[in-house]
VMD Tcl script that builds the backbone (N, CA, C; Angstrom):
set m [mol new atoms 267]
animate dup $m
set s [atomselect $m all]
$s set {name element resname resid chain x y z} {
  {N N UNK 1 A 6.263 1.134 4.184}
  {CA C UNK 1 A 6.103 0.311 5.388}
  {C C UNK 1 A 4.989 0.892 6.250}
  {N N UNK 2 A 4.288 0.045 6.982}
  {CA C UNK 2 A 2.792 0.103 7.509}
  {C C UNK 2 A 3.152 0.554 8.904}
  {N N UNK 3 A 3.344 1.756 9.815}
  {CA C UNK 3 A 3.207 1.763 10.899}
  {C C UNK 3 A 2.420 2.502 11.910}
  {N N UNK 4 A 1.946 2.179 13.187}
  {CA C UNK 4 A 0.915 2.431 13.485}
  {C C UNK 4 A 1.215 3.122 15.128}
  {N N UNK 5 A 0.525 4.365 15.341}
  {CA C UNK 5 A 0.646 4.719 16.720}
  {C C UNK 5 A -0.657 4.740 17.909}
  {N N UNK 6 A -0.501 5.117 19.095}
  {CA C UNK 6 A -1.507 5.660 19.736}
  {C C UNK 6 A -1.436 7.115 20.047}
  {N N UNK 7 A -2.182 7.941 20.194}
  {CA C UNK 7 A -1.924 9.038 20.481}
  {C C UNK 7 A -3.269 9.499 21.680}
  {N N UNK 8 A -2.999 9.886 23.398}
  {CA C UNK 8 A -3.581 9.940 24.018}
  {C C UNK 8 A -3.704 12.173 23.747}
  {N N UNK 9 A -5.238 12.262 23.372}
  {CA C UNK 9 A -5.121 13.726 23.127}
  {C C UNK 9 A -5.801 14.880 24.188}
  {N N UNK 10 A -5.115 15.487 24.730}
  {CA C UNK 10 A -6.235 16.226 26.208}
  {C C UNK 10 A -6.346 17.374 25.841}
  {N N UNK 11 A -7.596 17.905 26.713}
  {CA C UNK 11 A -7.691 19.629 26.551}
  {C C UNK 11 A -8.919 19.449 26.584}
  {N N UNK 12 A -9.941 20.379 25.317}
  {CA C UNK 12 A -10.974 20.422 25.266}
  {C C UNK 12 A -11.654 19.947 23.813}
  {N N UNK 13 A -11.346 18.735 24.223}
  {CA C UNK 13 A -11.498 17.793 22.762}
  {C C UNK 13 A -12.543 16.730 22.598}
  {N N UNK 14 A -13.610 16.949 23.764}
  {CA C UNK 14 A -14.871 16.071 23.587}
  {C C UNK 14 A -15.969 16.922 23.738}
  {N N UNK 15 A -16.969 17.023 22.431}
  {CA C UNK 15 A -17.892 17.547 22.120}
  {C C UNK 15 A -17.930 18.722 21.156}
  {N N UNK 16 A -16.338 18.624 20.416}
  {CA C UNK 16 A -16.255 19.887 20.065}
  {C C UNK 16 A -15.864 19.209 18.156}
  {N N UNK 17 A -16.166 18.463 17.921}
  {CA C UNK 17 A -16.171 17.415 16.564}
  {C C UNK 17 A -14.886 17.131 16.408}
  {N N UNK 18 A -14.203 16.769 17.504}
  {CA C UNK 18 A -12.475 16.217 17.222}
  {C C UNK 18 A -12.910 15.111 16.535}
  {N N UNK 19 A -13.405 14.035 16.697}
  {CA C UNK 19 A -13.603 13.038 16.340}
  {C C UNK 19 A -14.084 12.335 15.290}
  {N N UNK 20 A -14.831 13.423 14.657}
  {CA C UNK 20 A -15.393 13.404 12.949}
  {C C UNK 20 A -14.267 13.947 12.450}
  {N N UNK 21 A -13.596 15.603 12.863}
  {CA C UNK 21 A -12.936 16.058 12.069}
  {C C UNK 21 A -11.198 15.372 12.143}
  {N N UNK 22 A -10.983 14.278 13.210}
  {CA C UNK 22 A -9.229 13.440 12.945}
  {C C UNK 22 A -10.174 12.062 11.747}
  {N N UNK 23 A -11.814 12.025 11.612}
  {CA C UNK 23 A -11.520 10.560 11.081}
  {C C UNK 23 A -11.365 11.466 9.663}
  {N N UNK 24 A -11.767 12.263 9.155}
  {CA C UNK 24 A -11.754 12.950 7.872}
  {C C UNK 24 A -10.162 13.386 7.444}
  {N N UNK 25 A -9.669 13.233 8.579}
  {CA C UNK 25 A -8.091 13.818 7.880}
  {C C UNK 25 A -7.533 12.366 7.897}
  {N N UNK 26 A -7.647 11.592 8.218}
  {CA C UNK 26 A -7.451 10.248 8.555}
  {C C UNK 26 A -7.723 9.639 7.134}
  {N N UNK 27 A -8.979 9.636 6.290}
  {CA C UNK 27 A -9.575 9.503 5.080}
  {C C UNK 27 A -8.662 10.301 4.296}
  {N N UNK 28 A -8.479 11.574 4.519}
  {CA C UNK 28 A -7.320 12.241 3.520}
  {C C UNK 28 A -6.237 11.972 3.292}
  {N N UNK 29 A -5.672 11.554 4.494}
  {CA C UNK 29 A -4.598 11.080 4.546}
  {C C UNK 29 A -3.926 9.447 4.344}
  {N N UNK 30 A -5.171 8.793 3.891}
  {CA C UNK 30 A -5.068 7.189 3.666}
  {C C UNK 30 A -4.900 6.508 4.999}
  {N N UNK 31 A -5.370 6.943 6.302}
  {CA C UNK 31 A -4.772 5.852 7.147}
  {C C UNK 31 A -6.260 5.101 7.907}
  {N N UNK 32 A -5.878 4.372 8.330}
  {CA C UNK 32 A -6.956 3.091 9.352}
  {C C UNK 32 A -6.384 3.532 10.430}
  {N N UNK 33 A -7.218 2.995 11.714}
  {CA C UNK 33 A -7.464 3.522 13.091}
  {C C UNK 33 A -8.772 3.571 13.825}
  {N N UNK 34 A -8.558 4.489 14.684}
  {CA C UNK 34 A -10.305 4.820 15.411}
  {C C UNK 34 A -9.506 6.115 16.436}
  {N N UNK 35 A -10.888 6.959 16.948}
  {CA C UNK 35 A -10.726 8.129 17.899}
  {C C UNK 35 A -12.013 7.714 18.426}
  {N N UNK 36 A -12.000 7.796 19.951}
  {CA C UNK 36 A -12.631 7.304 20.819}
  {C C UNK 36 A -12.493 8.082 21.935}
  {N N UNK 37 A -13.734 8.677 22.679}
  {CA C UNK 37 A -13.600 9.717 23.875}
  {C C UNK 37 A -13.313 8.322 24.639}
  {N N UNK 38 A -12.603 9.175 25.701}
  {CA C UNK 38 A -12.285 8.278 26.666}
  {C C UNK 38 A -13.000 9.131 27.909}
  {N N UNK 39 A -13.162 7.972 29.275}
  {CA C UNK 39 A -14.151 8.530 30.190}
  {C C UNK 39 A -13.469 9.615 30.973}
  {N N UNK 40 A -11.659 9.915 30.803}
  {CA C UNK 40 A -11.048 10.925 31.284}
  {C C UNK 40 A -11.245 12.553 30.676}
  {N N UNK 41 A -11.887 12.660 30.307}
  {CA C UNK 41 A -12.369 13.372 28.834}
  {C C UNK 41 A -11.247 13.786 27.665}
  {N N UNK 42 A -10.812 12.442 28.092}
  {CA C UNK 42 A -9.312 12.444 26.228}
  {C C UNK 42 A -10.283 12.030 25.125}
  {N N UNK 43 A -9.286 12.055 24.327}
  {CA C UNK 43 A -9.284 11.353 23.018}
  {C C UNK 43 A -8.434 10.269 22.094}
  {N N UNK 44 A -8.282 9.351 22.499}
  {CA C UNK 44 A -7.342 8.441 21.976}
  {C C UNK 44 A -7.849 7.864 20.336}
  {N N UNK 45 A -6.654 8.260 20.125}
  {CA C UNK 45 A -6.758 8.127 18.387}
  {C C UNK 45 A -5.789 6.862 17.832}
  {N N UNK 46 A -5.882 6.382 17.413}
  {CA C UNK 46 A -5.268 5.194 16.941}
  {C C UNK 46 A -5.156 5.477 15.676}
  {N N UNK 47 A -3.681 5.451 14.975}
  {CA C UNK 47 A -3.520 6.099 13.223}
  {C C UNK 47 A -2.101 4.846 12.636}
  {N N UNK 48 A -2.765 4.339 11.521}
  {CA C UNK 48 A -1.917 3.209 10.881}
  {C C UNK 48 A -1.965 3.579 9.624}
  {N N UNK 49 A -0.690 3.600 9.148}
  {CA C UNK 49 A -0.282 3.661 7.190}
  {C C UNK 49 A 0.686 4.286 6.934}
  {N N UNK 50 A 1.090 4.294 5.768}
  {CA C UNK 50 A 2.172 4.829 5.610}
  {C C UNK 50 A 3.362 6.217 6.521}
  {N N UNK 51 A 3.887 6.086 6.997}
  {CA C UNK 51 A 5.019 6.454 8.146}
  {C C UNK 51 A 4.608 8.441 7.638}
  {N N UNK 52 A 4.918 8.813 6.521}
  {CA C UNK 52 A 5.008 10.101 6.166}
  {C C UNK 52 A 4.038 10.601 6.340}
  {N N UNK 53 A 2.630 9.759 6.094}
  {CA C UNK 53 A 0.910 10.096 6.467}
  {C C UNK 53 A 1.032 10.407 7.931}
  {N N UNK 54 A 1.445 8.958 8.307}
  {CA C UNK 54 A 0.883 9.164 9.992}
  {C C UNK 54 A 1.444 10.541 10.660}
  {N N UNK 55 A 2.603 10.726 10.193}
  {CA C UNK 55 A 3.189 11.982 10.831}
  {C C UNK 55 A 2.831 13.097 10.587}
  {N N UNK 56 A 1.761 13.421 9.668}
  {CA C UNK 56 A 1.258 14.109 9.063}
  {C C UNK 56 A 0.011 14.667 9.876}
  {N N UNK 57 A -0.749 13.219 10.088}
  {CA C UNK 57 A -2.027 13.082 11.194}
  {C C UNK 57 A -1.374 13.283 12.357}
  {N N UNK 58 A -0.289 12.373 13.034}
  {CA C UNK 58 A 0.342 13.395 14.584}
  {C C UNK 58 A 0.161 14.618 14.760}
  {N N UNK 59 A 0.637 15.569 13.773}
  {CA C UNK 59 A 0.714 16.550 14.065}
  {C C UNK 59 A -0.600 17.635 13.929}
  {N N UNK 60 A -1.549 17.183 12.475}
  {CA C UNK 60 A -2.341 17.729 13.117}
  {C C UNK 60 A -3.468 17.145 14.298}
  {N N UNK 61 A -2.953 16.065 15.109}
  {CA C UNK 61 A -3.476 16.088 16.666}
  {C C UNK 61 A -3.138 16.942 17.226}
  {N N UNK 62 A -1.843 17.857 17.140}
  {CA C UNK 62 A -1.360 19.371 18.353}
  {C C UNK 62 A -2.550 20.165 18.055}
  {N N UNK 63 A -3.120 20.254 16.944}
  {CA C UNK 63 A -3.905 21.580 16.781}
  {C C UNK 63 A -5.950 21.019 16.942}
  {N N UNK 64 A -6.108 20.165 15.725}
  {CA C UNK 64 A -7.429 19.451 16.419}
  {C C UNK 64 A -8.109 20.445 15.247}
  {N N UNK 65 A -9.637 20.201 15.312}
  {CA C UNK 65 A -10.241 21.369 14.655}
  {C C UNK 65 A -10.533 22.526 15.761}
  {N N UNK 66 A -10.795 23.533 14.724}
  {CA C UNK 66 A -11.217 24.555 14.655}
  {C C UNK 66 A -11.569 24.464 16.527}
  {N N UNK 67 A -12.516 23.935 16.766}
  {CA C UNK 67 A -13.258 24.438 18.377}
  {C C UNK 67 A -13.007 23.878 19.210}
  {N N UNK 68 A -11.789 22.863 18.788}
  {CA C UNK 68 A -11.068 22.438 19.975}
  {C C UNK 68 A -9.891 23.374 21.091}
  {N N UNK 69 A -9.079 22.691 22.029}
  {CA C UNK 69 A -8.440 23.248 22.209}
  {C C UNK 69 A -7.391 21.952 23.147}
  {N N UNK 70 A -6.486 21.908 22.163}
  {CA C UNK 70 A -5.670 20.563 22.768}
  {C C UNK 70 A -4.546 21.051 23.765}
  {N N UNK 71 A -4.461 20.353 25.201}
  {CA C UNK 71 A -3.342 21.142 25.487}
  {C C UNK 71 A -2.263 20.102 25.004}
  {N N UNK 72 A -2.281 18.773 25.214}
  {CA C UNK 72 A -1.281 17.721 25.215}
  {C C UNK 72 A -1.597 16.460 24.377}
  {N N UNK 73 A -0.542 15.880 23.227}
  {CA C UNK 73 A -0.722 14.503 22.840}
  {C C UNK 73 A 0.418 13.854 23.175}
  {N N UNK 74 A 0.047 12.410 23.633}
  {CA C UNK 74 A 0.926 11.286 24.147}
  {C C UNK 74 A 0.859 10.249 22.961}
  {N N UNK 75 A 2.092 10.126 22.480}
  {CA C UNK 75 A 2.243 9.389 21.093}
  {C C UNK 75 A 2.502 8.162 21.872}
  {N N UNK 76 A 2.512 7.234 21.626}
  {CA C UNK 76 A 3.299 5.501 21.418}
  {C C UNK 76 A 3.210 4.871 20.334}
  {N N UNK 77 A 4.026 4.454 19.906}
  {CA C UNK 77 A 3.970 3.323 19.116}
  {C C UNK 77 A 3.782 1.901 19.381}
  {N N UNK 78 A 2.993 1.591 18.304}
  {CA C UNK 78 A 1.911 0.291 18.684}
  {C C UNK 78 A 2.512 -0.679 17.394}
  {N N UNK 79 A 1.659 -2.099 17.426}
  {CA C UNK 79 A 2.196 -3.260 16.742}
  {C C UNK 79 A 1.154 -2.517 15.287}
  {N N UNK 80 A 1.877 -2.746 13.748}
  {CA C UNK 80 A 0.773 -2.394 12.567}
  {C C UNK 80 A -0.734 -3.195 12.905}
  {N N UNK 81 A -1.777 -2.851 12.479}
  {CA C UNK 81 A -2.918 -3.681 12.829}
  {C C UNK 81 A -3.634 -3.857 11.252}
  {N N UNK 82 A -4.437 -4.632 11.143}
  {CA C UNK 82 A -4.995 -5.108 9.916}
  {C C UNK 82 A -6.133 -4.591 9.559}
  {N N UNK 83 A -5.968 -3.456 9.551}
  {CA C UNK 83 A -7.713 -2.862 9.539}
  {C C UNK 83 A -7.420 -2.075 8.129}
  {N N UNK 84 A -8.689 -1.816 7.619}
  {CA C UNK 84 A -8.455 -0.780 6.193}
  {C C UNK 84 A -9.904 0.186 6.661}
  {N N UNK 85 A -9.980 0.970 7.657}
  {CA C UNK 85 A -11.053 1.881 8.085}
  {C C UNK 85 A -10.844 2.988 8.559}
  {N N UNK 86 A -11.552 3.942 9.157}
  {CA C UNK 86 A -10.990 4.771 10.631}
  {C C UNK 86 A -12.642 4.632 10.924}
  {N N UNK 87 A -12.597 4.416 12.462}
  {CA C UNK 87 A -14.017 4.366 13.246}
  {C C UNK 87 A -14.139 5.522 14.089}
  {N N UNK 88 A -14.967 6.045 14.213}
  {CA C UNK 88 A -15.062 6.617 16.019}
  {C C UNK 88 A -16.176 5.902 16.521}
  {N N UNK 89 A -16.086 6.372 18.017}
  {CA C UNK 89 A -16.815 5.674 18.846}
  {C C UNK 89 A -16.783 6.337 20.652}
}
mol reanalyze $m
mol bondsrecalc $m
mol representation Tube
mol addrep $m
């Protein structure tokens, strides 16, 4: 079953390749979505596919790559969406 979250991610997670390195685990992990700086300097990640994946990608949002430094992610759950990608932007 296809399900899909948001995850709002803070700390020090813009400019530091969060955003290449969640779409690459995102690709590893089979799921569609997007990670997108936001003008608060978050990162909202959007992750859809299989339930055991996504939880997989949640979690590594706590940690981020290497030169990040996340203090907080805000999960929700969202409606499945029809996409077969991951974008940033």
């Amino acid at each position: 079953m296809k399900v899909c979250y948001i995850a709002k991610v803070t700390g020090t997670v813009q400019g530091v390749y969060f955003r290449a390195s969640a779409q690459n685990q995102a690709i590893d992990h089979c799921l569609s979505g997007y990670a997108h700086n936001q003008d608060d300097g978050s990162v909202e990640v959007m992750v859809c596919g299989d339930e055991e994946n996504v939880q997989q990608m949640l979690k590594w949002l706590e940690q981020g790559p290497e030169e990040a430094s996340v203090d907080s992610v805000e999960v929700t759950s969202t409606h499945p969406r029809d996409i077969n990608h991951f974008s940033i932007g």
